[in-house]
C-alpha positions as CSV (number, residue, x, y, z in Angstrom):
1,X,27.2,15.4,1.0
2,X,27.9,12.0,-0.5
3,X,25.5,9.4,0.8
4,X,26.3,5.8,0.5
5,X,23.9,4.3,2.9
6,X,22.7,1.8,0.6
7,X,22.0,-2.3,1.0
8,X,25.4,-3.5,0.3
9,X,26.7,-2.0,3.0
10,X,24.6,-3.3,5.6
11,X,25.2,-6.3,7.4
12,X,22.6,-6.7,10.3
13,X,20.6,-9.5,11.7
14,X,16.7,-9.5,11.4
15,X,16.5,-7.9,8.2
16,X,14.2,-8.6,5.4
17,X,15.0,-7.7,1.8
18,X,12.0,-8.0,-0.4
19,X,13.0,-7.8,-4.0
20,X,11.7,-5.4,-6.6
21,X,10.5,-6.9,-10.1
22,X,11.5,-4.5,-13.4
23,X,8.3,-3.4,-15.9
24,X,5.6,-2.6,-13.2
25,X,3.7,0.1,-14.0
26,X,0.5,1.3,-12.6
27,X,-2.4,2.0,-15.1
28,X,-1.5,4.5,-17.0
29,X,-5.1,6.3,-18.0
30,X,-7.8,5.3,-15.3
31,X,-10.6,5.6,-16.4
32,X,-12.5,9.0,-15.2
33,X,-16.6,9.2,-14.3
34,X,-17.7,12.3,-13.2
35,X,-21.5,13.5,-12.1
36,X,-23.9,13.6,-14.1
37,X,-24.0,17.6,-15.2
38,X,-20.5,17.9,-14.5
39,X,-18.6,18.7,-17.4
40,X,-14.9,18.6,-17.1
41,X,-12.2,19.7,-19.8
42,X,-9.4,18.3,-18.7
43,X,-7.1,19.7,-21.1
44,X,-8.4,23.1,-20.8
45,X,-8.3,22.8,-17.0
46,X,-12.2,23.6,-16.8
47,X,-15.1,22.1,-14.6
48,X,-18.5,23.3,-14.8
49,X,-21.9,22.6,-13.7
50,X,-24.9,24.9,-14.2
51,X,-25.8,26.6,-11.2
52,X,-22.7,25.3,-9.1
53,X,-22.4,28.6,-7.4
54,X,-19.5,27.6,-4.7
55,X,-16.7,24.8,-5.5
56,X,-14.6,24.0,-2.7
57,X,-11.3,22.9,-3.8
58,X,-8.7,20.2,-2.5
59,X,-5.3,19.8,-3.8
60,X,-4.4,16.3,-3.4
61,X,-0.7,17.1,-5.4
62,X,-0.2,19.5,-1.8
63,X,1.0,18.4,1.9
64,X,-2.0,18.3,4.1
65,X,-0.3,20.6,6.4
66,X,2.2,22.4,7.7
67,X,3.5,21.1,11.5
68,X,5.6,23.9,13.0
69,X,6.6,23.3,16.6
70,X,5.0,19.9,16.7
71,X,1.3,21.5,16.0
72,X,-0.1,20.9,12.6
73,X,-1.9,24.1,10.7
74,X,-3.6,22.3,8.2
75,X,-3.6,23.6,4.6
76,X,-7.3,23.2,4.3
77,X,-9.9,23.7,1.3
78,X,-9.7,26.6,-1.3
79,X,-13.2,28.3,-1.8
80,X,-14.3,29.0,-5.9
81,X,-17.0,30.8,-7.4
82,X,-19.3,30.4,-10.8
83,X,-20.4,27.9,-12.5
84,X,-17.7,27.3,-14.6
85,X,-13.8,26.9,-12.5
86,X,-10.3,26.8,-13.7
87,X,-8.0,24.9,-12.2
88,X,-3.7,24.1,-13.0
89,X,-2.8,20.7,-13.6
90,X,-2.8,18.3,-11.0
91,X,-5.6,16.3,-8.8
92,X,-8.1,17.4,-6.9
93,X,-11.4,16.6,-4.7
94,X,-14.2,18.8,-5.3
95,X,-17.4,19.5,-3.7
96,X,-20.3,21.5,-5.0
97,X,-24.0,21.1,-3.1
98,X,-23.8,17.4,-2.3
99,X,-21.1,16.2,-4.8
100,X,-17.8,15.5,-3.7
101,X,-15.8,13.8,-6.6
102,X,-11.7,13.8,-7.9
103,X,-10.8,15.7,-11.5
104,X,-8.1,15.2,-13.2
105,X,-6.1,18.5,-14.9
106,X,-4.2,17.1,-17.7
107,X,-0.9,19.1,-18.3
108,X,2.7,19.0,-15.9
109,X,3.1,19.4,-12.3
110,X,6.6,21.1,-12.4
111,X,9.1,20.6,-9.8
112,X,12.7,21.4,-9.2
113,X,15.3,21.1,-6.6
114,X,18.7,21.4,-5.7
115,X,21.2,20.0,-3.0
116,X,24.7,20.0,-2.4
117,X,27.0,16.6,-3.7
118,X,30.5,16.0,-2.2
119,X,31.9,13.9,-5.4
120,X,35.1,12.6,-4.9
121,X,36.2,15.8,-2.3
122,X,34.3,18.3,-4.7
123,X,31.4,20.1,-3.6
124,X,29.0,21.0,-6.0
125,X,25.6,22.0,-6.1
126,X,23.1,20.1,-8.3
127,X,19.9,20.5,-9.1
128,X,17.4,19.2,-11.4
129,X,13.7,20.0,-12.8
130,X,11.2,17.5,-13.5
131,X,7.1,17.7,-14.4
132,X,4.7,14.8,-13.5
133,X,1.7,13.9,-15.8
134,X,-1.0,14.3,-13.7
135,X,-2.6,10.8,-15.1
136,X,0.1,8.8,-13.9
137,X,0.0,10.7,-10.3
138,X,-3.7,10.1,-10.2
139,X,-3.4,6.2,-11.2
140,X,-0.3,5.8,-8.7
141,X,-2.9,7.8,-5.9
142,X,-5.3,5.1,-6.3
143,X,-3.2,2.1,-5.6
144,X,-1.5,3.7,-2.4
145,X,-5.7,5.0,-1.6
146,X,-6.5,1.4,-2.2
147,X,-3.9,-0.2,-0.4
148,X,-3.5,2.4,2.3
149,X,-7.6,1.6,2.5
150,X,-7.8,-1.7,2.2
151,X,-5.1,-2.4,4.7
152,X,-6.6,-0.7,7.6
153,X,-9.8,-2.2,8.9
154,X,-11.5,-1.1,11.8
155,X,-8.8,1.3,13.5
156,X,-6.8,-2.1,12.9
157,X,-3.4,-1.6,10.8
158,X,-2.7,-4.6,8.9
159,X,-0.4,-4.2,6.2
160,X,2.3,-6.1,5.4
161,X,5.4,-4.9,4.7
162,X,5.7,-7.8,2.5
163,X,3.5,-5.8,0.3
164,X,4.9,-2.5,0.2
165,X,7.6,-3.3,-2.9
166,X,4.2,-2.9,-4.9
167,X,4.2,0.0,-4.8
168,X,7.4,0.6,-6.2
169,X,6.2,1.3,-9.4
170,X,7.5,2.5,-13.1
171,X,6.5,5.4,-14.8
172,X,7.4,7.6,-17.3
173,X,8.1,10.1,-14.7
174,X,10.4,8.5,-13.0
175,X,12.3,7.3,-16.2
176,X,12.5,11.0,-17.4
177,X,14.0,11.8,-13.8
178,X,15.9,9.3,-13.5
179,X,17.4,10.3,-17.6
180,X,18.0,14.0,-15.8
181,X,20.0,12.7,-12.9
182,X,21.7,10.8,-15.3
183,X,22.9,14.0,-17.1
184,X,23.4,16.2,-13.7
185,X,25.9,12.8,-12.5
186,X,28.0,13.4,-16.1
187,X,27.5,17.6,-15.5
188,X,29.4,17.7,-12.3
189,X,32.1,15.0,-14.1
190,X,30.5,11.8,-12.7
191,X,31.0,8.7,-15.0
192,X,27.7,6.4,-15.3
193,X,29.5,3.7,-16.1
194,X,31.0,3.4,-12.4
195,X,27.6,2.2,-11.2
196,X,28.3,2.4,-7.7
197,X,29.2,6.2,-7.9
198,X,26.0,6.0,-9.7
199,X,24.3,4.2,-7.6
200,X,25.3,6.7,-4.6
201,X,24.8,9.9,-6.9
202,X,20.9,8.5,-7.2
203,X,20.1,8.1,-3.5
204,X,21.0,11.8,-3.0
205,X,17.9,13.2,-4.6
206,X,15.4,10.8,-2.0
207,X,17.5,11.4,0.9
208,X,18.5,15.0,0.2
209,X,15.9,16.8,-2.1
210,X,12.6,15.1,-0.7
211,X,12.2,16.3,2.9
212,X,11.6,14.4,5.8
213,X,8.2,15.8,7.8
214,X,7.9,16.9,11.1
215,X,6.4,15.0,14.0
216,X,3.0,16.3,15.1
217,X,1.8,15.7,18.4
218,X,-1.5,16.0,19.5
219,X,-3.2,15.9,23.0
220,X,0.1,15.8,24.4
221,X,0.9,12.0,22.3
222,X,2.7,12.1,18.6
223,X,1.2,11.2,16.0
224,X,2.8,10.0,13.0
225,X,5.3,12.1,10.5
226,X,2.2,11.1,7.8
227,X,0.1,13.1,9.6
228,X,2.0,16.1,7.9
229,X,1.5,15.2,4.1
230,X,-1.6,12.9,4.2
231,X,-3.4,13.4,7.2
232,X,-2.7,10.7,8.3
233,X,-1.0,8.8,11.0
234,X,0.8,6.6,8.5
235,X,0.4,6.5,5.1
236,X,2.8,4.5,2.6
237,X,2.9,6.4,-0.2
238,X,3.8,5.6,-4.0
239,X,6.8,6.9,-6.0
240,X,5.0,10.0,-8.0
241,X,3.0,11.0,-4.8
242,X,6.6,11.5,-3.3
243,X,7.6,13.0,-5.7
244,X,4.7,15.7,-5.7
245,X,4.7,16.6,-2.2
246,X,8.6,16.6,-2.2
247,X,8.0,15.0,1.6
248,X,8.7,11.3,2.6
249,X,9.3,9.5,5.6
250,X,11.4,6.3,5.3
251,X,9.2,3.9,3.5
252,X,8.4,6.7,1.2
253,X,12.0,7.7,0.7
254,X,12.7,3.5,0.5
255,X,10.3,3.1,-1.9
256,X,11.2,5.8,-4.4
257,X,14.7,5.2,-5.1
258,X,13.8,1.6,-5.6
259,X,11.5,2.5,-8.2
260,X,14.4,5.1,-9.3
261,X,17.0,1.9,-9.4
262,X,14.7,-0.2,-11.4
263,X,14.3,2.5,-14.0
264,X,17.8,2.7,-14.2
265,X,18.5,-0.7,-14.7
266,X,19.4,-2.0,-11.1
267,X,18.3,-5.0,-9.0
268,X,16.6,-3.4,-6.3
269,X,15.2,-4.0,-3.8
270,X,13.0,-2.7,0.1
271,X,14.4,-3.9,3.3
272,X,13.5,-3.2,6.7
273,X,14.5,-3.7,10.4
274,X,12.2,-2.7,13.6
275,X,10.8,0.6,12.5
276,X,12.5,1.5,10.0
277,X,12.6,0.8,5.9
278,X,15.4,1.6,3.7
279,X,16.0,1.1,-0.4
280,X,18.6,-1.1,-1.5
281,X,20.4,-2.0,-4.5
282,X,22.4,-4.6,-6.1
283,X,26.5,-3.5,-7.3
284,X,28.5,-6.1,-8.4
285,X,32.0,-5.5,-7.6
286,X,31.7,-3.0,-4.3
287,X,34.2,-1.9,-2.8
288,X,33.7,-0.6,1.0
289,X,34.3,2.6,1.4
290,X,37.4,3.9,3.4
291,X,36.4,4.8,7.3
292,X,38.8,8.0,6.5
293,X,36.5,8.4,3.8
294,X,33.2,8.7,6.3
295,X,34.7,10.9,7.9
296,X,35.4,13.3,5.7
297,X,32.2,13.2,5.0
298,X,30.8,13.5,8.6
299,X,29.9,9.9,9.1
């Protein structure tokens, strides 16, 4: 399917469009301090401690749960033994006697994915592979943690939504991703010049290879889609965090491509209405798109 749902072809009243700055970046390298007798090799994927006897493991790079029916079964903690564990790159919380801290596994996360793309009355199927360095992930995690955090105080939900464009960061990630896209676009005879076909050929991978979770509901009341992926009833999630749990709702699916039209050299931008946020993106020269058009392609 072709998706064209983008900013320039919205008119509607009560909308705020919140532009989106090129170059930001979240710190690349955090720094890391573990406790003391921990020893972690991050390169080698080790963590040891001397008499650890039981690690219990937390993969923050994995969906909190899975909701099937509306009821969430929640992925939970892995169990590890010995003093010395191995872990694949990534993030994770551990907890040994009365330690609970995060490591960082250097290396790639890999993901892939594939979806079908109606260009110009052609079908094809696409797909594209893609690793995230986990250092990037885990400096992008503590932004969102931080703001997600910082923004909720006493029960009491006060972020902004004048705020969330921050997190529309750059990385190195997404430039590589966006670089493969590029190449899948010209692959199934796309031109990259046209930058709206482009621009449309982008928002496919947010709105077609990141799934949307499933409502949970709980004590008879739902709870929000967050609830699924961060365990929590709503969560606003940066670009690489997205793109590791290959799960979004709309901010997180807003906030993405915006990031993805930055890095591909687009003003763009995060607008909202009542309840919902959606990415946008500047194209000189658009040119509406044919009613007959929208409904070939089910619109």
């Amino acid at each position: 399917m072709e998706l064209l749902a983008l900013i320039a072809a919205i008119a509607m009243a009560a909308v705020a469009i919140l532009s989106l700055g090129g170059g930001q970046t979240a710190d690349e390298h955090p720094s890391y301090d573990y406790p003391d007798g921990v020893a972690v090799d991050g390169e080698a994927g080790t963590v040891s401690m001397e008499g650890a006897g039981t690690w219990y493991v937390l993969d923050l790079t994995a969906p909190y749960g899975t909701a099937a029916d509306g009821d969430l079964e929640v992925a939970g903690w892995e169990t590890m033994h010995g003093d010395t564990i191995r872990l694949d790159p990534g993030i994770y919380t551990l907890r040994t006697g009365d330690l609970e801290f995060d490591v960082v596994i250097g290396g790639e996360i890999r993901r892939e994915a594939s979806w079908q793309y109606d260009l110009d009355g052609t079908v094809h199927t696409v797909s594209v592979a893609y690793g995230i360095d986990p250092h990037e992930l885990y400096a992008e995690y503590l932004v969102a943690e931080a703001y997600n955090g910082e923004n909720s105080v006493g029960g009491e939900d006060t972020r902004r939504f004048s705020d969330l464009p921050g997190l529309a960061t750059g990385s190195d990630t997404v430039d590589s991703l966006v670089d493969s896209l590029i190449s899948e676009f010209g692959r199934i005879g796309g031109d990259a010049g046209d930058r709206q076909a482009l621009a449309d050929f982008l928002a496919s991978f947010p709105q077609l290879a990141i799934e949307y979770p499933d409502r949970v509901y709980e004590g008879g009341s739902i709870a929000g889609e967050d609830m699924e992926i961060y365990g929590a009833d709503e969560y606003w999630a940066a670009p690489l965090q997205t793109l590791a749990m290959m799960k979004g709702d709309c901010e997180d699916t807003a906030v993405l491509p915006a990031a993805m039209y930055a890095s591909a050299g687009y003003d763009a931008a995060v607008g909202g209405t009542n309840g919902h946020v959606f990415a946008g993106v500047a194209i000189p020269g658009f040119e509406e798109v044919p009613a007959e058009r929208l409904d070939d392609l089910g619109y």
